[in-house]
C-alpha positions in Angstrom: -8.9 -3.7 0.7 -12.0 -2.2 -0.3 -13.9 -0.2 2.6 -17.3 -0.4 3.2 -19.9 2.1 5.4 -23.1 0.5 6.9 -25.7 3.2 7.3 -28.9 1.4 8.7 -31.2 1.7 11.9 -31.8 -1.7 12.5 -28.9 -3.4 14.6 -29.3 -7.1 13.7 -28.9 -6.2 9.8 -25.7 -3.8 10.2 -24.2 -6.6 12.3 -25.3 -9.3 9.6 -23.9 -7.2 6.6 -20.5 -6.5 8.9 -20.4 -10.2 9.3 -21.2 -11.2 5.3 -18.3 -9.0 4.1 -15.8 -9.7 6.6 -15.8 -13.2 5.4 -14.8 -12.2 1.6 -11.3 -11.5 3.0 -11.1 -8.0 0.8 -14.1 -5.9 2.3 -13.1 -4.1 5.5 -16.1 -2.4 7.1 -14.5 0.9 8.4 -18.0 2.1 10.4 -21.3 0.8 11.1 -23.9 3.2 12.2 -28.2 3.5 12.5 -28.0 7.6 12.1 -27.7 8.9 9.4 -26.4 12.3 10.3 -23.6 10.0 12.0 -23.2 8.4 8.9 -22.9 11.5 6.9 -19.4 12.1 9.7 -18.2 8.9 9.4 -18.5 8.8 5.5 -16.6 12.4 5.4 -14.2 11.8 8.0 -13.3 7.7 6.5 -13.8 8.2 3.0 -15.3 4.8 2.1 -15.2 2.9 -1.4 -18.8 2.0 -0.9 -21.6 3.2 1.4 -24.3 0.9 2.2 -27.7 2.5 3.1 -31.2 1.7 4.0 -33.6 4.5 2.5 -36.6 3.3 4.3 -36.3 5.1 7.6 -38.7 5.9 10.3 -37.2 9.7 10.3 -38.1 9.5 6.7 -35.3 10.7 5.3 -33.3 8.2 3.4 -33.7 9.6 -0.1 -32.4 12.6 1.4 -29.5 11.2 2.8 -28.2 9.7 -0.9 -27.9 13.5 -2.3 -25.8 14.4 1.0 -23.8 11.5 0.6 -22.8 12.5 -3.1 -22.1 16.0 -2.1 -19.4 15.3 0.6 -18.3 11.8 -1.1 -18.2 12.2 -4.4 -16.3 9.4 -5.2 -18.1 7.3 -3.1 -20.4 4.3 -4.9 -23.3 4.5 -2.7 -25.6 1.1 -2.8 -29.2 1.5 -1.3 -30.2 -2.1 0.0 -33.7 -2.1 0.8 -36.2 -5.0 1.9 -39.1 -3.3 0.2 -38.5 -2.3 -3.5 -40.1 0.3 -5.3 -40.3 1.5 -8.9 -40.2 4.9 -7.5 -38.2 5.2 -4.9 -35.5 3.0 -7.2 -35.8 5.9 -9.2 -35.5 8.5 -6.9 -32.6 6.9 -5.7 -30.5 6.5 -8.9 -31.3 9.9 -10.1 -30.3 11.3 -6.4 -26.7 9.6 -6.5 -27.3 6.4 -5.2 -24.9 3.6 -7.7 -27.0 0.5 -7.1 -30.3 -0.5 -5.6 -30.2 -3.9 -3.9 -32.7 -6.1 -2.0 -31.5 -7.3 1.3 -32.7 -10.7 0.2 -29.3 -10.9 -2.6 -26.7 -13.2 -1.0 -23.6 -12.9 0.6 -21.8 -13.7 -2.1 -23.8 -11.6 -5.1 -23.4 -8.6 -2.1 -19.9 -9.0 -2.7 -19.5 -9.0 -6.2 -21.6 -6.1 -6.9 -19.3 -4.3 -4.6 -16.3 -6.0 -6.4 -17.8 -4.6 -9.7 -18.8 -1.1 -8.5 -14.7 -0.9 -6.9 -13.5 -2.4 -9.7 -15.4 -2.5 -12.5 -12.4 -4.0 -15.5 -11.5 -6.7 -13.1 -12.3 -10.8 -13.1 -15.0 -11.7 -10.4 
């Protein structure tokens, strides 16, 4: 079982991405949260596979967040899904940590198969 941390502020979209992975049968989301500083807890105390985060924020500080992810999860694969691409912030996000960056618009069952890949990367989708 893979397990998966939504970081996001908007309610309806956490509970839509808990409800997308719970139906693959092999995704177990282990905390849902809209703070990140709460997310930050949750993702030290639970040690998740994946992390799921939005970067665009009305604190502003989602590309922050991606560095302090990879410095107390290391191992963590941390996928930025985002409604709103940009060149920039894409790069700003790779080069701060972040493993993948994903629209919201992907569906549910290309969401789970990049997490498939990025858990386990040798293995048959």
């Amino acid at each position: 079982m893979t397990r998966v941390l939504i970081i996001d502020e908007h309610k309806a979209v956490r509970q839509a991405l808990q409800e997308r992975l719970a139906a693959a049968g092999d995704l177990e989301v282990v905390g849902c949260t809209g703070c990140w500083q709460e997310g930050l807890r949750l993702a030290a105390r639970l040690a998740p596979e994946v992390v799921l985060l939005e970067t665009k924020r009305s604190d502003g500080n989602g590309l922050a967040v991606i560095s302090r992810l990879r410095a107390a999860c290391p191992a963590t694969c941390i996928v930025v899904l985002t409604s709103y691409p940009e060149p920039e912030e894409q790069r700003q996000a790779l080069q701060g940590g972040a493993t993948r960056y994903l629209l919201k618009e992907i569906g549910s069952e290309s969401l789970v198969q990049e997490i498939r890949r990025l858990v386990h990367p040798g293995a048959p989708i």
